[in-house]
TIBAZA-393228 format. One record per residue (C-alpha): y, x, z negated; residue number from 1. Coordinates in steps of 0.1 Angstrom, whole numbers. Layout:
! residues N
Y,X,Z,NUM
...
***
This chain:
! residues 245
136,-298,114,1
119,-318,141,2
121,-359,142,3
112,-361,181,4
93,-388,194,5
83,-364,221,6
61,-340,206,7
37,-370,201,8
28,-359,236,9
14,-325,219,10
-16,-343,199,11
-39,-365,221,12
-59,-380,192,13
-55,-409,179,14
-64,-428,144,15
-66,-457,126,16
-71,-435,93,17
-61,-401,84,18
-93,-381,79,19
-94,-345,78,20
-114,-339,114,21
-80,-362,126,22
-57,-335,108,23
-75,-307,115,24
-75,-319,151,25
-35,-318,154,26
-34,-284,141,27
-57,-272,161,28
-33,-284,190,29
-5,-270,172,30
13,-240,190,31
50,-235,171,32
80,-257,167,33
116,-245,162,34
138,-237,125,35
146,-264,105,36
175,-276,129,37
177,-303,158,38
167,-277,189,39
159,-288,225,40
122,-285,235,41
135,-261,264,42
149,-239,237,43
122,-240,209,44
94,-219,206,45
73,-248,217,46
84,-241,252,47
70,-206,250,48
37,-195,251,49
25,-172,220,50
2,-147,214,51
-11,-157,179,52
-28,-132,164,53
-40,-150,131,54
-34,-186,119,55
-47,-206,90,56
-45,-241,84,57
-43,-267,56,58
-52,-308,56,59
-35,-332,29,60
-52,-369,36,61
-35,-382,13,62
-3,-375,22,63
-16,-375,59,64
2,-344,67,65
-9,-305,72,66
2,-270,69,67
1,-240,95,68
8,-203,97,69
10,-186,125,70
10,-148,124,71
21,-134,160,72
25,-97,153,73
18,-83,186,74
37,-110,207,75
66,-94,229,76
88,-111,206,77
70,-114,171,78
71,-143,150,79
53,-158,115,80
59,-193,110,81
51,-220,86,82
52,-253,98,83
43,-286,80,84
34,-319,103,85
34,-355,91,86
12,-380,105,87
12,-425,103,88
-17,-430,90,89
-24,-464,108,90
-21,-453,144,91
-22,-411,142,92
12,-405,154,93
37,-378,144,94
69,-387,125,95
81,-350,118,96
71,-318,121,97
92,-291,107,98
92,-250,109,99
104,-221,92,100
103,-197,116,101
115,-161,111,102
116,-129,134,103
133,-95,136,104
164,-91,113,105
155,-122,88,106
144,-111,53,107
118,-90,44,108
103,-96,83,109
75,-77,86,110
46,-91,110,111
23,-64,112,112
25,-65,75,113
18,-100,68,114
-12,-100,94,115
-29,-66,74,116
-28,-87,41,117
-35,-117,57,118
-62,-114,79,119
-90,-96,58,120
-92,-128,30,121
-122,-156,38,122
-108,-189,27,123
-141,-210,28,124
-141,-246,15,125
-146,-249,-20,126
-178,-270,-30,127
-168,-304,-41,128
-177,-296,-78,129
-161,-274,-79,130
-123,-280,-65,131
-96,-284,-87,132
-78,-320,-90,133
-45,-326,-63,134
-27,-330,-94,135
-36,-297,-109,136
-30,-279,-74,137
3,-287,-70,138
12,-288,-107,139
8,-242,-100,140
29,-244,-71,141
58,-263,-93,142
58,-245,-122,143
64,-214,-101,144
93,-228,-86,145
105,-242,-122,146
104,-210,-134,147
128,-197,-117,148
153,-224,-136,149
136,-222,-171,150
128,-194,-190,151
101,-213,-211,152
82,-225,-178,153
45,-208,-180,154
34,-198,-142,155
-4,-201,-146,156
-9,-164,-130,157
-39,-152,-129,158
-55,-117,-107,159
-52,-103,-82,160
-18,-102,-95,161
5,-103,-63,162
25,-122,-36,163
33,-114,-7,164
70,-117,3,165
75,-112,41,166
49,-85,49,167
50,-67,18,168
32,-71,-19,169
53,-78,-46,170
29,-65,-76,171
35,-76,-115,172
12,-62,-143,173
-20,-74,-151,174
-25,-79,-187,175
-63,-93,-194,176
-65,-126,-172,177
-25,-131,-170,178
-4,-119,-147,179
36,-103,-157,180
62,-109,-128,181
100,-102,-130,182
122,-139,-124,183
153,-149,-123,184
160,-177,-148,185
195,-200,-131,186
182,-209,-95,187
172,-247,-89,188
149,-251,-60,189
155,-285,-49,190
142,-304,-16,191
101,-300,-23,192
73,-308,3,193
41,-307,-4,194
10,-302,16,195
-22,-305,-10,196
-56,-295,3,197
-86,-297,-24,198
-111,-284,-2,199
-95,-250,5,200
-74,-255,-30,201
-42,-245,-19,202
-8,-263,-18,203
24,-254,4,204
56,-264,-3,205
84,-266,19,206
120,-261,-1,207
154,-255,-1,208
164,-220,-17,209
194,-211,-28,210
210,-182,-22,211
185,-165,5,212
213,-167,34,213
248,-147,21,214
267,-164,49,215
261,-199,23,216
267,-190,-5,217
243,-207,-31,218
232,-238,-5,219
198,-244,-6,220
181,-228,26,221
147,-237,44,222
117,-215,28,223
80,-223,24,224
55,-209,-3,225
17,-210,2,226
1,-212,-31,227
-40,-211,-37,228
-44,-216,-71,229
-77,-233,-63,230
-97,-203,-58,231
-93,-185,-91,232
-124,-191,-117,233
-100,-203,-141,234
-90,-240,-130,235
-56,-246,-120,236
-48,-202,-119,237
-29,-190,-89,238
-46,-161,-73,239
-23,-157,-41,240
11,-169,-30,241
26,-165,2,242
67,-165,7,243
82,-177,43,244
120,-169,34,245
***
């Protein structure tokens, strides 16, 4: 997790107001930044240059703050990371930007597997009539987490039916319009972040998971779910999810 002063050198737009061309600006200037711990620019992966073979980004204005993935399958050393960036809204500058970043040997790594699913899907911006409310955007991405805690927590699933965990698809049965997965039912999943985008009608949220590193024990570990529940025809139904563990 990032709190340097010096990557404000990275963006060189400034703003009195967070708008989404300002947001969309700084991720377009976005390359990579290191996992979740205090790292020395020399020694991050924003020191490095990377082939990035697919990327997709999303804008919260009203949290002034945005979401990328990076997919670098055929870099030398491959790489997919999430990172979420946080913006002042009175004068444009960064105040954190923070990265899950996971290679060769971490769980479920697959590149080449997350770009094949990834790449193919159109995310166009939903008309305005038709997005889904911030409120009922997130609301899909909590309940999935809740679920894991509470057996009588309805996930608002809806088809295709999948997510994708590392670079595989983790299937559950589609019955009519709802979707069957297999859960756990005694983790908490504390530490939530959120990045809300109405427009595209997705929601990512940064976590702590417990349990995903074996060398901890139970202590919440960094992970990031990308969640578009505003795609589906049914308001508020989550069509895709994407796991960063």
């Amino acid at each position: 997790m990032h709190h340097l002063p010096i990557l404000l050198t990275l963006f060189s737009t400034a703003s009195a107001a967070c708008t989404r061309a300002f947001l969309k600006s700084a991720t377009a200037q976005y390359v990579a930044a290191q996992n979740n711990t205090p790292t020395p620019l020399t020694r991050s992966t924003l020191a490095q240059p990377i082939k990035i073979d697919f990327t997709r980004s999303a804008h919260d204005t009203v949290r002034c703050a945005t979401f990328t993935e990076i997919i670098a399958a055929t870099n030398p050393h491959p790489y997919v990371i999430h990172t979420r960036m946080v913006f002042a809204p009175a004068d444009g500058n960064a105040t954190l930007i923070e990265s899950v970043v996971t290679d060769q040997g971490d769980w479920l790594f697959n590149a080449t597997g997350t770009l094949a699913l990834n790449a193919p899907e159109k995310w166009d911006p939903i008309p305005a009539a038709k997005q889904d409310a911030r409120a009922v955007i997130q609301a899909a991405g909590d309940a999935y987490f809740d679920r894991f805690g509470n057996v009588s927590v309805v996930v608002p699933w809806g088809p295709p039916c999948y997510r994708l965990e590392g670079g595989l698809p983790a299937r559950g049965e589609l019955r009519g319009d709802d979707c069957v997965m297999v859960w756990p039912s005694t983790i908490h999943v504390p530490y939530r972040r959120y990045v809300v985008d109405e427009e595209l009608g997705v929601v990512d949220i940064f976590v702590g998971f417990p349990g995903l590193d074996r060398t901890q024990g139970e202590n919440p570990m960094p992970d990031s779910h990308f969640f578009r529940p505003g795609r589906n025809p049914r308001p508020g139904k989550l069509d895709r999810v994407v796991e960063k563990l």
